[in-house]
PDB file of N, CA, C and O in Angstrom, chain B, residues numbered from 101:
ATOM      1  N   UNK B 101     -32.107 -52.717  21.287  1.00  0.00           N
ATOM      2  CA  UNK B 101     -32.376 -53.948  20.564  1.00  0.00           C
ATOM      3  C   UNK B 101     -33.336 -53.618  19.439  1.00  0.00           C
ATOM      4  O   UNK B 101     -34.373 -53.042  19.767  1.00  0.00           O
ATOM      5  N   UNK B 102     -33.109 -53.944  17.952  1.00  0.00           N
ATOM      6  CA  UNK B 102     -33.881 -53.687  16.763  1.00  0.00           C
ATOM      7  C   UNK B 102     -34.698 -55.344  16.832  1.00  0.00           C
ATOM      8  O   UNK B 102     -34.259 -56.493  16.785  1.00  0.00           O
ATOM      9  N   UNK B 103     -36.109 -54.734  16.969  1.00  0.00           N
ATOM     10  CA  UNK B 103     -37.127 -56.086  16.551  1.00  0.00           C
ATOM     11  C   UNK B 103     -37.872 -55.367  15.278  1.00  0.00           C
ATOM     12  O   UNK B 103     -37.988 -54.145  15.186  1.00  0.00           O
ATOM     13  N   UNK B 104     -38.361 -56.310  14.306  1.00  0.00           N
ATOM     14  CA  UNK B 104     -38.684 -55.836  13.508  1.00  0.00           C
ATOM     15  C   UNK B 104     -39.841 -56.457  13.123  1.00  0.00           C
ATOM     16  O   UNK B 104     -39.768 -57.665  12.896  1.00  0.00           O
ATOM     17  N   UNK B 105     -41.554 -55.549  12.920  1.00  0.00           N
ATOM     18  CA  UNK B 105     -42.604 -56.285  13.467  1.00  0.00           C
ATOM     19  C   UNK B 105     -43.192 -55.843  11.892  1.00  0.00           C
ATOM     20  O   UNK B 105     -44.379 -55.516  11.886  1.00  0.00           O
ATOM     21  N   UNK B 106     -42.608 -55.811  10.813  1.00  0.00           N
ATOM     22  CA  UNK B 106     -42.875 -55.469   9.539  1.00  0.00           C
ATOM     23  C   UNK B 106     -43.379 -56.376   8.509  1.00  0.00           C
ATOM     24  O   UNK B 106     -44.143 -56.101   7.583  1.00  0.00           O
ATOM     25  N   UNK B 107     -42.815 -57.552   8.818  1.00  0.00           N
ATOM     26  CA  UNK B 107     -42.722 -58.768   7.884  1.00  0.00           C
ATOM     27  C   UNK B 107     -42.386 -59.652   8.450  1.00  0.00           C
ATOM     28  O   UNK B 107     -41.370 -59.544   9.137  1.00  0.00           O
ATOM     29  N   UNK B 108     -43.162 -61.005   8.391  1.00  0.00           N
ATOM     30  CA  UNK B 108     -42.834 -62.339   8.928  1.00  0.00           C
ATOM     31  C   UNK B 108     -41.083 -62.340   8.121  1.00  0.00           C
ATOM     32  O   UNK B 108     -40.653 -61.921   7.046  1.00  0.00           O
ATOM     33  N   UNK B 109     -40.253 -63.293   9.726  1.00  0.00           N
ATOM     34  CA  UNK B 109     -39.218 -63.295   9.181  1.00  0.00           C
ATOM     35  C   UNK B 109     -38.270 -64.895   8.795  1.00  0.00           C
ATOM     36  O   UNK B 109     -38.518 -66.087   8.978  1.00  0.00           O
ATOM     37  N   UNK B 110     -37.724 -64.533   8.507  1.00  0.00           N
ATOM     38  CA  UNK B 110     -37.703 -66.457   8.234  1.00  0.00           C
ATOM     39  C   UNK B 110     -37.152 -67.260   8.757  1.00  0.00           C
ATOM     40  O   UNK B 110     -36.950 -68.430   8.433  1.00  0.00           O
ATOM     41  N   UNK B 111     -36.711 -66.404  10.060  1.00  0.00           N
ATOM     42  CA  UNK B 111     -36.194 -67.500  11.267  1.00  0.00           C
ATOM     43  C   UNK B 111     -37.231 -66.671  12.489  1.00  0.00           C
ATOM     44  O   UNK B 111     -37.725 -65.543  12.463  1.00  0.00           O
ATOM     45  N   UNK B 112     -37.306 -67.864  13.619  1.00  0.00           N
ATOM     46  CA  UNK B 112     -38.208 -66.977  14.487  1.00  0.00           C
ATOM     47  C   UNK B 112     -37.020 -66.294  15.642  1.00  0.00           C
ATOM     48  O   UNK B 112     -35.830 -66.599  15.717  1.00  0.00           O
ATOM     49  N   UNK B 113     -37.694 -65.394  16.392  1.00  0.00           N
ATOM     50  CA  UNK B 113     -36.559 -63.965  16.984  1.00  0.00           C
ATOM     51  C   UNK B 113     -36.326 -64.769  18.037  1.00  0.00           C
ATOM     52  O   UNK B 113     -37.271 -65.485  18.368  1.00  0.00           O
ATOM     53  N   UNK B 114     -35.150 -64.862  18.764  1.00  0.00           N
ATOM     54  CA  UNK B 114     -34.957 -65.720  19.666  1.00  0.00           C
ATOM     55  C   UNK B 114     -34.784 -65.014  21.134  1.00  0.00           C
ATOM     56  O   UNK B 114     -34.259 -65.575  22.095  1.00  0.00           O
ATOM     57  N   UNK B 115     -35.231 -63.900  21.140  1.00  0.00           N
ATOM     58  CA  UNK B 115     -35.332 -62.955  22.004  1.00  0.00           C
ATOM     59  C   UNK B 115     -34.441 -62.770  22.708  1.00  0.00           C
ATOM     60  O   UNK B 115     -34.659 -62.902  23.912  1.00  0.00           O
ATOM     61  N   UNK B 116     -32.936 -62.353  22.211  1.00  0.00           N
ATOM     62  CA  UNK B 116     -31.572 -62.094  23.486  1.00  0.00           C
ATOM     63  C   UNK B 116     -30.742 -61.431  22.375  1.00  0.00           C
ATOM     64  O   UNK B 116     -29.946 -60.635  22.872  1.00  0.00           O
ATOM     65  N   UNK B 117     -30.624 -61.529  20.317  1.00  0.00           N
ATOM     66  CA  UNK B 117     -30.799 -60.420  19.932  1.00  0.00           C
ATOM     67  C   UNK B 117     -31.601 -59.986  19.123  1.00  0.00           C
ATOM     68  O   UNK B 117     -32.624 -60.466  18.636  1.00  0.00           O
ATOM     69  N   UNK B 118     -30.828 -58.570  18.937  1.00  0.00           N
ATOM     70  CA  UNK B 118     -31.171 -57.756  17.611  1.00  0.00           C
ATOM     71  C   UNK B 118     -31.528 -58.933  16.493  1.00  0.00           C
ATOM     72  O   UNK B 118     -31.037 -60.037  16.254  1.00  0.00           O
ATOM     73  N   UNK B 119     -32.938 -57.939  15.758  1.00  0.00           N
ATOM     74  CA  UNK B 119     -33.441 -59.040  14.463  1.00  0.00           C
ATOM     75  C   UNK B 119     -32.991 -58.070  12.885  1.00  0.00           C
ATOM     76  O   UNK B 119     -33.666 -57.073  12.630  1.00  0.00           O
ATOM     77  N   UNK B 120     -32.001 -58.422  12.070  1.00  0.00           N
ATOM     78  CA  UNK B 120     -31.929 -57.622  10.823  1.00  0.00           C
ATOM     79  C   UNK B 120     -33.465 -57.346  10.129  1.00  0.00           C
ATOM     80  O   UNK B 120     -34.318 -58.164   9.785  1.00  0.00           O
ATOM     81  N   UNK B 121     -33.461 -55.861  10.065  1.00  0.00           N
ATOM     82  CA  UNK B 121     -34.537 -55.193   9.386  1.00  0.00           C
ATOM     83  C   UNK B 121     -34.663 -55.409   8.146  1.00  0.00           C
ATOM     84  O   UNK B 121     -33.917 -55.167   7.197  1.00  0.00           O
ATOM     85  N   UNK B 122     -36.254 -56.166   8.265  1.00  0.00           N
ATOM     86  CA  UNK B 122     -36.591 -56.202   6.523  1.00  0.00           C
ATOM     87  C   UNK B 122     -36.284 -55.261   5.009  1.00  0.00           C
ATOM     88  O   UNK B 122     -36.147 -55.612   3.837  1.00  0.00           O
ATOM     89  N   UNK B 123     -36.263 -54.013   5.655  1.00  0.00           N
ATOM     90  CA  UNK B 123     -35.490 -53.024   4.493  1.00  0.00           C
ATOM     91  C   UNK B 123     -34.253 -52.701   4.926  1.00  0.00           C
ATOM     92  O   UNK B 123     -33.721 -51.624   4.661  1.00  0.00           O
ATOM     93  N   UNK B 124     -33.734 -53.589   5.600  1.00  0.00           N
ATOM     94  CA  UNK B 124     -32.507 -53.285   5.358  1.00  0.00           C
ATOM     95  C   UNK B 124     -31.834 -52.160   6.769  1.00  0.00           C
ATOM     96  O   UNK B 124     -32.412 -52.174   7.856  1.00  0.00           O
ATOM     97  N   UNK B 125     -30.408 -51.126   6.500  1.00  0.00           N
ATOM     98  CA  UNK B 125     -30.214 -50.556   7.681  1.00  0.00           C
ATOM     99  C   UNK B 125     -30.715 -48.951   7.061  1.00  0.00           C
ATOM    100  O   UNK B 125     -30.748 -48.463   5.931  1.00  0.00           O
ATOM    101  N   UNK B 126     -30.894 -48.700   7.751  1.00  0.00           N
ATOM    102  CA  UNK B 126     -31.655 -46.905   8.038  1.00  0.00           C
ATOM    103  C   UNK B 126     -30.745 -46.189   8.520  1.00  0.00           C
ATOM    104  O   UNK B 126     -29.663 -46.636   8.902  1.00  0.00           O
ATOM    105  N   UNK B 127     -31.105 -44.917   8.558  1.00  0.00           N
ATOM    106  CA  UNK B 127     -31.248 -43.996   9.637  1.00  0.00           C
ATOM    107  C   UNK B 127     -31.950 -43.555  10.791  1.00  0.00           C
ATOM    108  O   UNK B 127     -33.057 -43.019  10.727  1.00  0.00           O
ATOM    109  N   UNK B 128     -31.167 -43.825  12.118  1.00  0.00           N
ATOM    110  CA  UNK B 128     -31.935 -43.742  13.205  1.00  0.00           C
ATOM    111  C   UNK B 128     -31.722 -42.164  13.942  1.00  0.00           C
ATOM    112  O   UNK B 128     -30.772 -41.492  14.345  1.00  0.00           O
ATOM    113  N   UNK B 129     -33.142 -42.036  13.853  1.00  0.00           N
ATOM    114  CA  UNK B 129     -33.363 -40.257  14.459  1.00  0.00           C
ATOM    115  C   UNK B 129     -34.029 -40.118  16.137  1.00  0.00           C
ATOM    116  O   UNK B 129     -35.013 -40.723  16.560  1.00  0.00           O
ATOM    117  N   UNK B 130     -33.314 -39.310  16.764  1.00  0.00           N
ATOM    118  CA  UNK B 130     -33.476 -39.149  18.127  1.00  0.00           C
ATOM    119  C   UNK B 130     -34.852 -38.500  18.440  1.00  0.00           C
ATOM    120  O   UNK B 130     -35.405 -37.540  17.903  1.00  0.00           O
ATOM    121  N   UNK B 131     -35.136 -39.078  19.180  1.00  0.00           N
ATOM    122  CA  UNK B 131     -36.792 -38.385  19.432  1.00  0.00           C
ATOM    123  C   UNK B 131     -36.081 -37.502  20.971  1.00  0.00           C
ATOM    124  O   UNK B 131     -35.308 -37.909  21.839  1.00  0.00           O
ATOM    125  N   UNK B 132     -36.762 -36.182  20.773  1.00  0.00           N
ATOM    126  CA  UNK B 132     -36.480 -35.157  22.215  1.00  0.00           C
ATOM    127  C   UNK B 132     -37.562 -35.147  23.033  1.00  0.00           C
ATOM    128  O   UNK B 132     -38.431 -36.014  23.126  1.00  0.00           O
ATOM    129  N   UNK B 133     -37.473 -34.198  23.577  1.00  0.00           N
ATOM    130  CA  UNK B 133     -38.749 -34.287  24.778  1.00  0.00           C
ATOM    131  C   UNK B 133     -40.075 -34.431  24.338  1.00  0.00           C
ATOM    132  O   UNK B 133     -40.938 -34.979  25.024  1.00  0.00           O
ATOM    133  N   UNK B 134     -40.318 -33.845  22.949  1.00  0.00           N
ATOM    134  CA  UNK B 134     -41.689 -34.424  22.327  1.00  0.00           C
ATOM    135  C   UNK B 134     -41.667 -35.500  21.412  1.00  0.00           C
ATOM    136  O   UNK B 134     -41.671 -35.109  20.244  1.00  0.00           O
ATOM    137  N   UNK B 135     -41.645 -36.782  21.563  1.00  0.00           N
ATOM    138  CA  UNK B 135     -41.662 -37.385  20.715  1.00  0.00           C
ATOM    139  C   UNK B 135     -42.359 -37.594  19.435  1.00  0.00           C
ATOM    140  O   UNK B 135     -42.025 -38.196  18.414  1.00  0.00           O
ATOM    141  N   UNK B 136     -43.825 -36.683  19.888  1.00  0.00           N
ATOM    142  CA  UNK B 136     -45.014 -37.059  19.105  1.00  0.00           C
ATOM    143  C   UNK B 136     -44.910 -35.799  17.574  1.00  0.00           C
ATOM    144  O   UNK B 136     -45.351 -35.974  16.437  1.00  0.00           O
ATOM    145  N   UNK B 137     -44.228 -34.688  18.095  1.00  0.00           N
ATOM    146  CA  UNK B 137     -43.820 -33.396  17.094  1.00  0.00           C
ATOM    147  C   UNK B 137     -42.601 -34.031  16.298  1.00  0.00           C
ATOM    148  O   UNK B 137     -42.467 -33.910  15.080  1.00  0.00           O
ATOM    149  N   UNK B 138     -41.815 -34.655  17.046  1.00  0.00           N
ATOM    150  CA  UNK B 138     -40.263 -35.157  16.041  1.00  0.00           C
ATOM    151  C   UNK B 138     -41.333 -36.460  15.297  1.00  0.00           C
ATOM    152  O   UNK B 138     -42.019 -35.996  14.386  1.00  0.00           O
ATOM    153  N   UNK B 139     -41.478 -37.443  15.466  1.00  0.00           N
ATOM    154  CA  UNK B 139     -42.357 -37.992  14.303  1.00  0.00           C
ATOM    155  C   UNK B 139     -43.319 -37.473  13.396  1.00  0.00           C
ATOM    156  O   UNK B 139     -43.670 -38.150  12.429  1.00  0.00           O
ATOM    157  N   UNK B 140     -43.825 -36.233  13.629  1.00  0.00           N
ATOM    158  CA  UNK B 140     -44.942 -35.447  13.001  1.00  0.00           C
ATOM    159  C   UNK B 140     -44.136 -34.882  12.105  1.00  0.00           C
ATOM    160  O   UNK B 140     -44.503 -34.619  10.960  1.00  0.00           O
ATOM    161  N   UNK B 141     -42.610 -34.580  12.702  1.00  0.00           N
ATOM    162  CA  UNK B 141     -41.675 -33.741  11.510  1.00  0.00           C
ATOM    163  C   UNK B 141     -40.912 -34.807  10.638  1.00  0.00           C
ATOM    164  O   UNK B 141     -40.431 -34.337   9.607  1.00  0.00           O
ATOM    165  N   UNK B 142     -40.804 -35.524  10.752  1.00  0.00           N
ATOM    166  CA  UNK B 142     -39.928 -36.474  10.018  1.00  0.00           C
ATOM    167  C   UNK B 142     -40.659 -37.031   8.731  1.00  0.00           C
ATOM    168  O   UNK B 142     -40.142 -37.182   7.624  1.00  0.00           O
ATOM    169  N   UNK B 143     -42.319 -37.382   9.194  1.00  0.00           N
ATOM    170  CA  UNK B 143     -43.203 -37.649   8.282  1.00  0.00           C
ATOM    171  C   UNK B 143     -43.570 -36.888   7.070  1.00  0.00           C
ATOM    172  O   UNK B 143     -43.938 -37.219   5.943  1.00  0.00           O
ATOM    173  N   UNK B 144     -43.295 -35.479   7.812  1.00  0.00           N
ATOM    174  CA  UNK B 144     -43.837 -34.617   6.975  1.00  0.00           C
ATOM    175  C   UNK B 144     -42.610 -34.180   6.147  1.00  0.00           C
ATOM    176  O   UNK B 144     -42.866 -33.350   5.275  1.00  0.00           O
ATOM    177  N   UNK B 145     -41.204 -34.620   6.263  1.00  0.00           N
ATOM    178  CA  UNK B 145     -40.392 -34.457   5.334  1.00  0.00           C
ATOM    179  C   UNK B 145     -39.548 -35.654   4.743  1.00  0.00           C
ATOM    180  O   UNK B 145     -38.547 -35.545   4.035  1.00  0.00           O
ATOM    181  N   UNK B 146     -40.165 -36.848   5.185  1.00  0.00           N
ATOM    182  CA  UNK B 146     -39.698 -37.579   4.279  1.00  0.00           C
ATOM    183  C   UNK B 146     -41.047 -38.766   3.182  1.00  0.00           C
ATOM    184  O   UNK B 146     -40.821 -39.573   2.280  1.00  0.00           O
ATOM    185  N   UNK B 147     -42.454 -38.299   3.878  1.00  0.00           N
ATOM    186  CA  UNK B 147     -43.663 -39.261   3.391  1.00  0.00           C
ATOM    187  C   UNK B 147     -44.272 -38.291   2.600  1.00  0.00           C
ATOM    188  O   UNK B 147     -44.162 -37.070   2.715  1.00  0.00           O
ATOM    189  N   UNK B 148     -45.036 -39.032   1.646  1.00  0.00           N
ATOM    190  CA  UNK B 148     -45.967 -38.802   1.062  1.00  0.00           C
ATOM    191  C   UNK B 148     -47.507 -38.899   1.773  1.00  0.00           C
ATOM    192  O   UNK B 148     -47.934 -40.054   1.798  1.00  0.00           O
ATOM    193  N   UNK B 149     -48.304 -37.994   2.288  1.00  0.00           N
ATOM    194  CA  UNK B 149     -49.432 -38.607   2.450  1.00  0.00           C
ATOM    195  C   UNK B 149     -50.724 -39.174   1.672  1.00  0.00           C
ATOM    196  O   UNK B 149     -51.850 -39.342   2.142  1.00  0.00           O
ATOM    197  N   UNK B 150     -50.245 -39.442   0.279  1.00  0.00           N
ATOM    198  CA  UNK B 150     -51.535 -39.740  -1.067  1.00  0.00           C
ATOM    199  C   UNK B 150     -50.676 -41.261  -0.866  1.00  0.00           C
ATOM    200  O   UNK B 150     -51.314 -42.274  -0.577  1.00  0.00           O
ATOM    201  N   UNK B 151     -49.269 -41.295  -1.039  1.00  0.00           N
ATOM    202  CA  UNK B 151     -48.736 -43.079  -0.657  1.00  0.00           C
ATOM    203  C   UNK B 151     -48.799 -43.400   1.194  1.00  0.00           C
ATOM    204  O   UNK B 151     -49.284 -44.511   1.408  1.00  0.00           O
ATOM    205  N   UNK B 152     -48.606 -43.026   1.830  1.00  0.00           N
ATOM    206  CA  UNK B 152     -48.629 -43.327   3.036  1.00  0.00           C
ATOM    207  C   UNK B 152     -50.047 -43.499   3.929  1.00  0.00           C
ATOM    208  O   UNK B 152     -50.345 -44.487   4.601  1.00  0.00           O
ATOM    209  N   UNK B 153     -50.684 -42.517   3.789  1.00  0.00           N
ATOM    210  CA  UNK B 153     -52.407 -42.786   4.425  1.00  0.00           C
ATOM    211  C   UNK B 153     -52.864 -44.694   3.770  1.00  0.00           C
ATOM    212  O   UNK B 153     -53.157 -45.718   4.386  1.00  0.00           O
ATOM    213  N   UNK B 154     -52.724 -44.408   2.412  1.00  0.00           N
ATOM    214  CA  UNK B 154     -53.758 -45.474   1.648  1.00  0.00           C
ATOM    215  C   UNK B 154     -52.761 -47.304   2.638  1.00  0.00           C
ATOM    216  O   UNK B 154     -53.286 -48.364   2.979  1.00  0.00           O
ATOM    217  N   UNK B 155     -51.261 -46.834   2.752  1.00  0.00           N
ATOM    218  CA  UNK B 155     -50.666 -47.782   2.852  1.00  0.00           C
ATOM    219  C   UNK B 155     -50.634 -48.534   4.373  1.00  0.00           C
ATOM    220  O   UNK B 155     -50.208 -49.667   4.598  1.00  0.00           O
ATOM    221  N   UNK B 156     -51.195 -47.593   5.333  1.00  0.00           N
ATOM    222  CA  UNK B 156     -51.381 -47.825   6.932  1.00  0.00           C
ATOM    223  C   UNK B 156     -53.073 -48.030   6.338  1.00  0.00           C
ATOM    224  O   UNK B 156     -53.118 -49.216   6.011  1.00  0.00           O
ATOM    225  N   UNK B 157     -53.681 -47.751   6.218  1.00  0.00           N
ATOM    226  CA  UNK B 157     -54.951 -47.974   6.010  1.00  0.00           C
ATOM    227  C   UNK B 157     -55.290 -49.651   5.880  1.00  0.00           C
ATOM    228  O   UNK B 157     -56.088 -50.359   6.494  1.00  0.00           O
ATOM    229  N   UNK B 158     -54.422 -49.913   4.919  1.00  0.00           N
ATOM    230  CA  UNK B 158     -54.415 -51.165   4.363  1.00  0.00           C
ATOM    231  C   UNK B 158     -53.539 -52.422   5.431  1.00  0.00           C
ATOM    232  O   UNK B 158     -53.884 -53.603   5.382  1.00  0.00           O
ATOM    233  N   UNK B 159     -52.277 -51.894   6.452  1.00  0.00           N
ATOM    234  CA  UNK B 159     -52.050 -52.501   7.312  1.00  0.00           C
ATOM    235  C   UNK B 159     -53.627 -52.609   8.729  1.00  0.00           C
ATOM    236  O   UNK B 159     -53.704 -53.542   9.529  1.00  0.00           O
ATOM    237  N   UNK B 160     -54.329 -51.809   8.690  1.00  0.00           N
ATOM    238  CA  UNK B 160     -55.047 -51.902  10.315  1.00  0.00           C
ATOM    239  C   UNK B 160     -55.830 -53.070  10.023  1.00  0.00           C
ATOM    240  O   UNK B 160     -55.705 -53.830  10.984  1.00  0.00           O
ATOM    241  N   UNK B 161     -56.889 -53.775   8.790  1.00  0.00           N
ATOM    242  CA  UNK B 161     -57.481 -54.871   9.048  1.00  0.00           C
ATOM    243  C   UNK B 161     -56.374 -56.072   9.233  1.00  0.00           C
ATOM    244  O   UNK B 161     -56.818 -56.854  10.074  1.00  0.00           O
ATOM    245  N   UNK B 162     -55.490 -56.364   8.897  1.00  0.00           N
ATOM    246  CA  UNK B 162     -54.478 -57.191   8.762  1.00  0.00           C
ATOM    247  C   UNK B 162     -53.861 -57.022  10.523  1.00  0.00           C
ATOM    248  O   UNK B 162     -53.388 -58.009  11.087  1.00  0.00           O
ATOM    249  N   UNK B 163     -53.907 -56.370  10.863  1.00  0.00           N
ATOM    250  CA  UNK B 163     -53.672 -56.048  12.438  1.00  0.00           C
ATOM    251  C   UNK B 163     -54.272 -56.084  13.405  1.00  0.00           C
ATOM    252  O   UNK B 163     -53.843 -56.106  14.558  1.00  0.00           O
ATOM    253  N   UNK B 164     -55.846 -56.098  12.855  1.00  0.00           N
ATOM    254  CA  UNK B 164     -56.708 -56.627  13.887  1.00  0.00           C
ATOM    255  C   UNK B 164     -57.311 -54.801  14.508  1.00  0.00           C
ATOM    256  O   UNK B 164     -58.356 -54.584  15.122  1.00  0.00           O
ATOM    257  N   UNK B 165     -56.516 -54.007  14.191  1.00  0.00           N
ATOM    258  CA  UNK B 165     -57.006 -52.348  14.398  1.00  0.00           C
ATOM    259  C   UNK B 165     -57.980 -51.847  13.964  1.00  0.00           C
ATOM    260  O   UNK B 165     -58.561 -50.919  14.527  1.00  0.00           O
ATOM    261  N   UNK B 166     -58.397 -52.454  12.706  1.00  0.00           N
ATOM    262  CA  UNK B 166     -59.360 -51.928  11.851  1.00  0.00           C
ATOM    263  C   UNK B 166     -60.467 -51.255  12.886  1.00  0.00           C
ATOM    264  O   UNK B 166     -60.446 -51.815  13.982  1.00  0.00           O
ATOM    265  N   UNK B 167     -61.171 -50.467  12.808  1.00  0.00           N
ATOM    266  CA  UNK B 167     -62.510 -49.951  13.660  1.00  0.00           C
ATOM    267  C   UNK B 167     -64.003 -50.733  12.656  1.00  0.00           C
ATOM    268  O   UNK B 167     -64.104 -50.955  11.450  1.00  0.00           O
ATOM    269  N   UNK B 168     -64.609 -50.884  13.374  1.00  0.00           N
ATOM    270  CA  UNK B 168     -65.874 -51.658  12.456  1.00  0.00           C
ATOM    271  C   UNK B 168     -67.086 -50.409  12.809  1.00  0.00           C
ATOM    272  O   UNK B 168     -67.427 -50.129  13.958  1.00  0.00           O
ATOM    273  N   UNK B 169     -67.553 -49.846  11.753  1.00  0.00           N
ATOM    274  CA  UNK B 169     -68.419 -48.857  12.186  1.00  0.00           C
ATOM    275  C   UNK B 169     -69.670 -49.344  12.923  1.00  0.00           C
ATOM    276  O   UNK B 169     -70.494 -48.531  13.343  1.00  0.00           O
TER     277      UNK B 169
END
């Protein structure tokens, strides 16, 4: 089941299905026994980290994650 926790959506999810993804359809990649190395590799060949750091940075206060020193 695709939920998609990216962007308020403009109907609410009615929880029995799939919700169409705000960007649209992707490519979906299999995570293996390490999940945490196959995301570490995917990042590192399809992100930027000078656009990507600044752009999660900017999601954690909006999420309530933020750390408060």
């Amino acid at each position: 089941m695709t939920i998609d926790i990216t962007f308020p959506g403009d109907q609410a999810w009615d929880k029995h299905r799939s919700m169409c993804l705000a960007c649209g359809q992707g490519r979906d990649f299999p995570a293996g026994d390490d999940p945490d190395a196959d995301k570490a590799a995917l990042e590192a060949s399809y992100c930027d980290p000078q656009v990507r750091e600044p752009f999660i940075a900017s999601l954690a206060p909006a999420s309530g994650l933020a750390c408060s020193a």
